[in-house]
C-alpha positions as CSV (number, residue, x, y, z in Angstrom):
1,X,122.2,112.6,82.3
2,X,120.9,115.8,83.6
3,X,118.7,118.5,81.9
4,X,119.8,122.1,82.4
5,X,118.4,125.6,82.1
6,X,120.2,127.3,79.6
7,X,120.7,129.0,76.0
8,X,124.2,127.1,74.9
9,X,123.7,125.4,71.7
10,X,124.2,122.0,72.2
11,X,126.0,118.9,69.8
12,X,122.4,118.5,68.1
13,X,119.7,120.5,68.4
14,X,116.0,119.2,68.6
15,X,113.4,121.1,66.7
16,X,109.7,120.5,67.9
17,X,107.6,119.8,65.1
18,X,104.0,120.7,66.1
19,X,101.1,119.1,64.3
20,X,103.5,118.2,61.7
21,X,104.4,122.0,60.4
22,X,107.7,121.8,59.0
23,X,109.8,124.6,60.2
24,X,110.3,127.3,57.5
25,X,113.9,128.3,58.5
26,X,115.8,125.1,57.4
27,X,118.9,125.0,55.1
28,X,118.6,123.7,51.3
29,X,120.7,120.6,52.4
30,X,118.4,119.9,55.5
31,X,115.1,120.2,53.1
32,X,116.5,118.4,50.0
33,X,117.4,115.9,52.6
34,X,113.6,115.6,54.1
35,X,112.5,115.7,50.4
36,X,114.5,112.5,49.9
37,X,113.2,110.9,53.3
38,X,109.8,111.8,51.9
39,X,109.3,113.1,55.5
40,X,106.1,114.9,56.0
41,X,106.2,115.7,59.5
42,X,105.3,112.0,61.0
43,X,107.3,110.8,63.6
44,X,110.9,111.5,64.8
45,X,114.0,111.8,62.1
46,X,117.8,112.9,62.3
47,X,118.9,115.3,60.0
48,X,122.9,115.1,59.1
49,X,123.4,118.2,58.0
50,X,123.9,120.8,60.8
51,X,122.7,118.0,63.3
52,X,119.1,118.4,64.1
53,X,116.6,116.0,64.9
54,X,112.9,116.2,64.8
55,X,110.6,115.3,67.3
56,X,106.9,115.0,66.1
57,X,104.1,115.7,68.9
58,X,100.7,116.3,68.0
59,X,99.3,119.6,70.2
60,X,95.8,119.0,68.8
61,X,95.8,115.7,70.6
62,X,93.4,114.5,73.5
63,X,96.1,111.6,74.3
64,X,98.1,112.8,77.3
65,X,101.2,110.9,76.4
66,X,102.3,112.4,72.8
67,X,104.7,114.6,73.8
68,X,106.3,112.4,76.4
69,X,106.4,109.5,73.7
70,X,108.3,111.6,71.1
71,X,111.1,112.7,73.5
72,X,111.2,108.9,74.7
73,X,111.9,107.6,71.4
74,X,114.5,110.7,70.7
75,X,116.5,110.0,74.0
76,X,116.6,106.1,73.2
77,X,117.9,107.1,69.6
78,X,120.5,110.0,70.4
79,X,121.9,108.8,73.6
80,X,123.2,105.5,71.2
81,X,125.1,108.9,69.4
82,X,128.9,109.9,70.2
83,X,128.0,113.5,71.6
84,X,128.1,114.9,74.8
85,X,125.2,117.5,74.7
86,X,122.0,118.3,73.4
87,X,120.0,121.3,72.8
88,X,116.3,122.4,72.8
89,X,113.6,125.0,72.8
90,X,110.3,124.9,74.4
91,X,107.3,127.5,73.7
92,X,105.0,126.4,77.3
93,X,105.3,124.9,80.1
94,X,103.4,121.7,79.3
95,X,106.0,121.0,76.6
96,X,108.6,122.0,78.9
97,X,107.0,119.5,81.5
98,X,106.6,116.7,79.4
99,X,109.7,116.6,77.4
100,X,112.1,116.6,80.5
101,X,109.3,113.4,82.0
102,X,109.5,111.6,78.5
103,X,113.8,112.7,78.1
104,X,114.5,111.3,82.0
105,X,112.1,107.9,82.1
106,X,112.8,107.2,78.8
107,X,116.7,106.8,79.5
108,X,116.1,104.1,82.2
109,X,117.8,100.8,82.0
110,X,118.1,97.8,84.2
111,X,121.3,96.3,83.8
112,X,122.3,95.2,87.2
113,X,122.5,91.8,86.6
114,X,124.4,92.1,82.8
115,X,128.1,91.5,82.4
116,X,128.0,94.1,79.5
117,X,125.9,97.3,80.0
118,X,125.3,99.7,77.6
119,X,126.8,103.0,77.7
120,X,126.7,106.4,76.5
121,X,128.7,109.8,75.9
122,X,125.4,112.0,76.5
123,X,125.9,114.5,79.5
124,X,123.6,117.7,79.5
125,X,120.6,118.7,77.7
126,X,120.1,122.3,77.5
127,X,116.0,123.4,77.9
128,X,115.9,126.9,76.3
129,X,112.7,128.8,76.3
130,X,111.6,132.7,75.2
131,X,108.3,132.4,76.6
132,X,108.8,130.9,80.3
133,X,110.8,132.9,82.8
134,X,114.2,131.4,83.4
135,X,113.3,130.8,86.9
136,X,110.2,128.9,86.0
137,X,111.9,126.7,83.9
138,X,114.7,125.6,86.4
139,X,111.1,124.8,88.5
140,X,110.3,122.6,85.7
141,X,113.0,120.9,85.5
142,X,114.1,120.2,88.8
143,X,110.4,119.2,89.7
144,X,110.8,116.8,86.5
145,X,114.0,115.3,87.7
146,X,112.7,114.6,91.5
147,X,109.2,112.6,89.6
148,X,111.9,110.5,87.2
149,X,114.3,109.9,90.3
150,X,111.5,108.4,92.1
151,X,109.8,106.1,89.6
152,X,112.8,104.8,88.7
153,X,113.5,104.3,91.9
154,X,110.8,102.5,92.0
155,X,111.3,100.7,88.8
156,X,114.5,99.4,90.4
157,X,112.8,97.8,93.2
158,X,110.2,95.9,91.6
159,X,113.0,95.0,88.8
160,X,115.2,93.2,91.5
161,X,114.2,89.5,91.7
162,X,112.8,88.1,94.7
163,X,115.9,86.3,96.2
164,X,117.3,89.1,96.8
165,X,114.0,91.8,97.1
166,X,112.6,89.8,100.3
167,X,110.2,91.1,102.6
168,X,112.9,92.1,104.7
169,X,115.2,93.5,101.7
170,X,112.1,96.3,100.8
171,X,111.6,96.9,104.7
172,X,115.7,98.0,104.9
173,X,115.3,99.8,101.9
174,X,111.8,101.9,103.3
175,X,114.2,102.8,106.4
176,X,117.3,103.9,104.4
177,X,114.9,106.2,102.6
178,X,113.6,107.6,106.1
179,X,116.6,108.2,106.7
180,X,118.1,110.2,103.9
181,X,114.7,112.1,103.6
182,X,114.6,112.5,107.6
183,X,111.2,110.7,107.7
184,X,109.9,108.8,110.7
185,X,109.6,105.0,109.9
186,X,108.3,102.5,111.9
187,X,108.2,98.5,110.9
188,X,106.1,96.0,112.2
189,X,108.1,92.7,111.9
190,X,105.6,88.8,113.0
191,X,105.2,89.4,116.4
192,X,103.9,92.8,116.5
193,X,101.7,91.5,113.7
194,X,100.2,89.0,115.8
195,X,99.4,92.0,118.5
196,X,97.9,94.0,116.0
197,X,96.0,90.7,115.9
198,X,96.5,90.7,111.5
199,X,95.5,87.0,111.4
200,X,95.0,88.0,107.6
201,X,98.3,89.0,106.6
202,X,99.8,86.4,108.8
203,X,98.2,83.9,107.1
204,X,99.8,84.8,103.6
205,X,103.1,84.7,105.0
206,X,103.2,81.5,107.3
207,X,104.8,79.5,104.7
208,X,107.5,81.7,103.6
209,X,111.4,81.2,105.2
210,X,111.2,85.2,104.8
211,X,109.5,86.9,107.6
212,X,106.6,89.3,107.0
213,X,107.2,93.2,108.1
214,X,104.3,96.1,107.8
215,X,106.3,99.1,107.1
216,X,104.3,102.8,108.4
217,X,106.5,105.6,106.8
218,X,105.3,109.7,107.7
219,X,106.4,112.6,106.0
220,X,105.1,115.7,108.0
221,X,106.5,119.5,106.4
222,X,108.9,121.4,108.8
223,X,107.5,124.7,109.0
224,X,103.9,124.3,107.6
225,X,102.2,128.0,107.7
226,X,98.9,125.7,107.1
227,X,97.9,124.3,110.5
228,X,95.0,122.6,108.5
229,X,97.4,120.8,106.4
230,X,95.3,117.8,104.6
231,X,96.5,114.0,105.5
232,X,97.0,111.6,103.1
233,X,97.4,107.4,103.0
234,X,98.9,105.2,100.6
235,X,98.6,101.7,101.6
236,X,100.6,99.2,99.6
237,X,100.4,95.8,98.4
238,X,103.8,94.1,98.8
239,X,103.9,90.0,97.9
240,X,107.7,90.4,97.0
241,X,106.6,86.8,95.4
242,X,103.6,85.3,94.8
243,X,104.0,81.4,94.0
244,X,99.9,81.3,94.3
245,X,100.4,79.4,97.6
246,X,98.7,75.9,98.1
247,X,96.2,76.9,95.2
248,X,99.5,77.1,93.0
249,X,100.1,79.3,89.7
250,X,100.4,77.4,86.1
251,X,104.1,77.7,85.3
252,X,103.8,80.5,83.3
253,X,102.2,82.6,85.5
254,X,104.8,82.5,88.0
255,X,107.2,84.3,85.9
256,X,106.7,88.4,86.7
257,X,105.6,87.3,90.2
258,X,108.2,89.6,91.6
259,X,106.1,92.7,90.3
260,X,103.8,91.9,93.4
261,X,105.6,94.4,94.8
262,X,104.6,97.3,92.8
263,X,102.0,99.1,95.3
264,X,104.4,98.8,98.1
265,X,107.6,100.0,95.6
266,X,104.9,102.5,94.4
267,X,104.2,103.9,97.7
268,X,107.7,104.5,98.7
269,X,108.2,106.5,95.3
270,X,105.6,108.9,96.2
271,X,106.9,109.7,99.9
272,X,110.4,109.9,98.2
273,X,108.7,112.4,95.8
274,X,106.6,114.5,98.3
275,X,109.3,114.9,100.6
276,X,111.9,116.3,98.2
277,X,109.3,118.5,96.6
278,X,108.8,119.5,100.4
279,X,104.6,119.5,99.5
280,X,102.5,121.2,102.4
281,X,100.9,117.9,103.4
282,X,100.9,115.2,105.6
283,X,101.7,111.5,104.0
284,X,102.0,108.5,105.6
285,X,102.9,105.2,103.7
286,X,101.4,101.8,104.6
287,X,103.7,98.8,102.9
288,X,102.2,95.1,103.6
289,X,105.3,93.3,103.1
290,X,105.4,89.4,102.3
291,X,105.8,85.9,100.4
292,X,103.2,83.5,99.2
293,X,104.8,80.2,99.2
294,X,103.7,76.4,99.7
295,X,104.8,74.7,102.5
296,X,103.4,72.1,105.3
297,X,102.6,75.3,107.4
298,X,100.7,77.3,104.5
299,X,97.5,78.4,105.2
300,X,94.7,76.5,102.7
301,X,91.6,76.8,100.8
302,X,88.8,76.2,103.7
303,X,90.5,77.9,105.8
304,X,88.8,81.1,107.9
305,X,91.2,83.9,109.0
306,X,89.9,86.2,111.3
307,X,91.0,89.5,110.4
308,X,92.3,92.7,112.4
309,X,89.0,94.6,112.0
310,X,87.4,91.3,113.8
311,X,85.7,90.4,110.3
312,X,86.6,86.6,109.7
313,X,87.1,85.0,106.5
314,X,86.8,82.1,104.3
315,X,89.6,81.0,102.3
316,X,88.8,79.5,99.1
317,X,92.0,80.6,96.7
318,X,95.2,81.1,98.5
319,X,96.4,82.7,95.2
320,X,94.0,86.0,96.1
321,X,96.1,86.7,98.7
322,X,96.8,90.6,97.9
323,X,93.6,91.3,99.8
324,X,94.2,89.3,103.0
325,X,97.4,91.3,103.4
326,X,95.5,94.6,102.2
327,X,92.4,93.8,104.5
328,X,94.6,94.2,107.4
329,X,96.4,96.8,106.1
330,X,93.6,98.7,105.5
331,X,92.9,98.3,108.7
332,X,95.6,99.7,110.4
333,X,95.8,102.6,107.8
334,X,92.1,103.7,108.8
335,X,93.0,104.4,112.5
336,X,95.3,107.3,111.0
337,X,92.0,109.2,110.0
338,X,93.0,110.4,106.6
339,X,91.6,112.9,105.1
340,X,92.5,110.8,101.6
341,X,93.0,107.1,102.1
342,X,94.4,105.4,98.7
343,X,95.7,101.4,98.3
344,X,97.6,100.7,95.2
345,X,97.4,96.6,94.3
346,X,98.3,94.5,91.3
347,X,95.4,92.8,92.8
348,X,93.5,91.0,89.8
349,X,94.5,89.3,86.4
350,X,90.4,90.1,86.1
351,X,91.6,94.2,85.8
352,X,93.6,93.7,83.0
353,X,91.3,92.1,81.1
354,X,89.1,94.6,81.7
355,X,91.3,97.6,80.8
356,X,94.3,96.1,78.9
357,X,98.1,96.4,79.8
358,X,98.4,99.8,80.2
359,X,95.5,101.1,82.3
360,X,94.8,101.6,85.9
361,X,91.4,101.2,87.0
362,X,90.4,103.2,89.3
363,X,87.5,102.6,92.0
364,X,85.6,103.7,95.3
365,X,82.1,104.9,96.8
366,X,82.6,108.6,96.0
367,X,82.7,109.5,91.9
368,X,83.9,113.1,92.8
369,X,87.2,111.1,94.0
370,X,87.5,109.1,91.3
371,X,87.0,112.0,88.9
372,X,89.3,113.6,90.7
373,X,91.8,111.2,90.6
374,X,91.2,110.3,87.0
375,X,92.0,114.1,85.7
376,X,95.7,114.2,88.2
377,X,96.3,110.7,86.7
378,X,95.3,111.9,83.0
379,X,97.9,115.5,83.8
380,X,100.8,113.3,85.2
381,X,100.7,111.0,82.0
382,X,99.4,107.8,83.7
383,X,96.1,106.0,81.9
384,X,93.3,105.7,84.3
385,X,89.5,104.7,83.8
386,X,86.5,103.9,86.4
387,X,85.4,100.6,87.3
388,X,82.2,101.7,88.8
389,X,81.1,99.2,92.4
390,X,77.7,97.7,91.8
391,X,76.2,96.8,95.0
392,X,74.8,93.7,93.1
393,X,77.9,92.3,93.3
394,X,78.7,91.9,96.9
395,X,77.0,88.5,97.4
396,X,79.3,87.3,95.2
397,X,82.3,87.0,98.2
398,X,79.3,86.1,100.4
399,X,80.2,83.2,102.7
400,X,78.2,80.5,104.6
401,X,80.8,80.1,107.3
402,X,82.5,82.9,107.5
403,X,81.6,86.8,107.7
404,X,83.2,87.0,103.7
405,X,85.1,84.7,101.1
406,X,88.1,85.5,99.9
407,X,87.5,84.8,96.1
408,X,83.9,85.8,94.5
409,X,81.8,82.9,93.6
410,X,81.6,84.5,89.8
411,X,84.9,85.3,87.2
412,X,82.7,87.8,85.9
413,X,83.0,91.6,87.6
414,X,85.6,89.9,89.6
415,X,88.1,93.1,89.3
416,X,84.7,95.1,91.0
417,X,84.1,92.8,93.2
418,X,87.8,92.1,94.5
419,X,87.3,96.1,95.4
420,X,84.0,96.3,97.2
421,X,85.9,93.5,99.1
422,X,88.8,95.4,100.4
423,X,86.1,98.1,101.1
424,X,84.6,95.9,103.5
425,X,87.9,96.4,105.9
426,X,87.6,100.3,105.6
427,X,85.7,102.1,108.3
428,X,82.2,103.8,106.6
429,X,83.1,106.9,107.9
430,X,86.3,107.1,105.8
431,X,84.8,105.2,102.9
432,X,83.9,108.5,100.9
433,X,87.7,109.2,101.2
434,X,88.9,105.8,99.9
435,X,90.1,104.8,96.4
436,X,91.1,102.0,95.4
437,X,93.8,101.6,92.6
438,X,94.3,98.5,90.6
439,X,97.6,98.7,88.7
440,X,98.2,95.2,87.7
441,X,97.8,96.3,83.9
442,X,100.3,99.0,83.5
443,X,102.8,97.8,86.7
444,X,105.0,95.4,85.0
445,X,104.9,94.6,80.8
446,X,107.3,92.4,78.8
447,X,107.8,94.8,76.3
448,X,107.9,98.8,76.0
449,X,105.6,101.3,75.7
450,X,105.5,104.9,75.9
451,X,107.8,106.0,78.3
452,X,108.1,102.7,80.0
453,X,111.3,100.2,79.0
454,X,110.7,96.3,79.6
455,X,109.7,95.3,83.3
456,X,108.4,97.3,85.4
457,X,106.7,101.0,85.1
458,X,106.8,102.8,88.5
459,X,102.8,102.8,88.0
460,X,101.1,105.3,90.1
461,X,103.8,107.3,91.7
462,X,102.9,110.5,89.2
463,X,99.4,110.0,89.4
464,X,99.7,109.8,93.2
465,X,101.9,113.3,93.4
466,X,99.7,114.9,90.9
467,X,96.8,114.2,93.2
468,X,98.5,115.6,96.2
469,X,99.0,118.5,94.9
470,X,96.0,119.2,93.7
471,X,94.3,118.3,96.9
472,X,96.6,120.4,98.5
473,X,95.7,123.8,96.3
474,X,91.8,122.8,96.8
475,X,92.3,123.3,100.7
């Protein structure tokens, strides 16, 4: 399905309704039939007579998502129709924006695995507008089409179960995409682990039959006019599975596992993004790639890993294993000297409770960041709030053996505190320039919302973009 500039008057044609103002210029048939539907405006409805549907979105609205929503519920309705093409007209470029993001993630499926998969007879969808130069909108558009592409991309990966998504599995995939993008890639497969000395990550994998990998991707622009180009990190969390090791999950807390994945799957989306949209930045990609399994060789609760920044730690919970892999991660990613350093973790059960299922939370040592963050997350249609660090909190992962515990020694503020952790492992020089992003809310839900189908979301690849580029215009 593809979304084209143009004026041709497609097999329906989709009327905006803006703060539910019915349009004047209907037919007698088409208002006798929205008298009879007792339609005031609310919501989305398909009108028979000369084909039009209505999409409701709310202008006056402070949620970022309305417009997106509407054209995801149209898309999921019309596409079920027998015609090839639709038509609409757009008045600005935020509706422009956001109906071709809410039109192309809202006509994702996942059907890999089905014998019967749905289908559909819808081709083109013509994006007509009097007020936004022609060349402008084809901008738009494709710009809109290379976000989509990438989250659901991304929503692909994390969707594949984890005996065929391994460690190695994502690690082929990361190199494929270095290869069609012309990105240098670089993986790190158990023995140059143990010379980066990453007794950390290590340890998460040892009892896994599927090898660990670290996978460093770089996207560096051709001909950059900018010799002062800003560098960026993204550091992702990768437990393809997460079985909760020795200290093993309840049943029904193993199912989902395989959206462990989603930093790592993240991260790849935005380099796929940032180096088709050719951005004038440097981005590297950090993806801590591996399984959490039981075995006679798994590492155990008392435990005390010694880490690649030398820091040793105590293992009391082999199930918060995210940030042993993301410790040493971290590590690595610091030697890079970012001028933005982000991680991006379905790291605690803790966050979600918190924030609920569909919110990121968002946290560091510099609020300028994090405010910063939160308004490219808010423009790129992804829910974001603060969990502010409270230095009162770090003698809860205080150890008596060990430099740090893995696990705090309180449930409560354990989202927080599972942060100021993996801050430990980042350099205080770069710790102004360090966010961390806890996306085990919105990364994976077992039902849809907004513009998200069942399964997995693609969390934090718009946000991510969104914040390049507006780090990029501020240097």
């Amino acid at each position: 399905m593809k979304i084209l500039a143009g004026s041709k008057k497609g097999n329906v044609n989709l009327i905006l309704i803006r703060n539910q103002k019915i349009p004047k210029n209907l037919t007698k048939e088409q208002k006798a039939f929205l008298e009879f539907q007792n339609y005031k405006g609310e919501g989305n409805l398909f009108v028979p007579y000369g084909n039009i549907y209505l999409v409701s979105i709310d202008e006056e609205s402070s949620f970022c998502n309305s417009i997106r929503d509407a054209f995801f519920l149209a898309i999921n309705f019309l596409k079920k129709l027998n015609i090839k093409t639709l038509s609409l007209n757009v008045e600005s470029i935020k509706e422009a924006k956001e109906a071709c993001e809410g039109i192309l993630l809202g006509n994702y499926t996942f059907e890999d695995f089905k014998e019967k998969k749905s289908e559909t007879t819808l081709e083109e969808i013509y994006l007509n507008s009097t007020k936004i130069p022609q060349q402008d909108l084809e901008t738009i558009i494709l710009e809109a089409h290379i976000i989509a592409d990438s989250v659901n991309y991304v929503r692909n990966l994390i969707n594949t179960p984890p005996m065929q998504a391994t460690p190695e599995f994502i690690a082929k995939d990361a190199q494929k995409l270095a290869k069609e993008l012309n990105l240098e890639c670089k993986v790190l497969d158990s023995k140059d682990l143990e010379k980066e000395k990453m007794g950390a990550f290590l340890a998460v994998a040892k009892a896994s039959v599927n090898s660990p990998f670290l996978v460093h991707l770089s996207y560096k622009p051709k001909k950059s006019k900018n010799k002062n180009i800003p560098k960026f990190v993204f550091v992702g969390k990768g437990l393809t599975y997460d079985s909760g090791g020795l200290s093993l999950k309840p049943g029904d807390y193993m199912t989902t596992m395989k959206a462990d994945k989603s930093g790592a799957c993240a991260v790849l989306g935005i380099l796929q993004s940032v180096a088709k949209l050719g951005l004038e930045a440097e981005v590297h990609g950090i993806l801590g790639l591996a399984e959490n399994m039981i075995g006679g060789n798994a590492y155990k609760p008392d435990d005390i890993l010694i880490s690649r920044s030398g820091k040793s730690i105590e293992v009391r919970n082999t199930d918060a294993e995210g940030r042993l892999v993301l410790a040493d991660c971290l590590s690595y990613a610091s030697e890079l000297e970012p001028n933005y350093l982000l991680d991006l973790a379905t790291l605690t059960g803790a966050c979600v409770v918190a924030l609920g299922e569909y919110t990121t939370g968002v946290m560091g040592y510099n609020s300028k960041l994090q405010h910063s963050f939160l308004m490219s997350a808010n423009n790129a249609g992804e829910l974001s709030a603060i969990l502010p660090f409270n230095p009162y909190l770090k003698k809860l992962y205080k150890s008596e053996v060990a430099d740090l515990c893995n696990i705090p020694s309180s449930r409560y503020g354990s989202a927080i505190s599972a942060g100021m952790f993996l801050g430990e492992f980042v350099p205080k020089s770069l710790q102004d320039k360090w966010l961390h992003l806890d996306i085990a809310g919105p990364a994976y839900v077992e039902k849809s919302w907004g513009v998200n189908p069942f399964g997995a979301s693609g969390a934090g690849v718009r946000a991510c973009v969104e914040f390049i580029k507006n780090n990029i215009k501020e240097k």
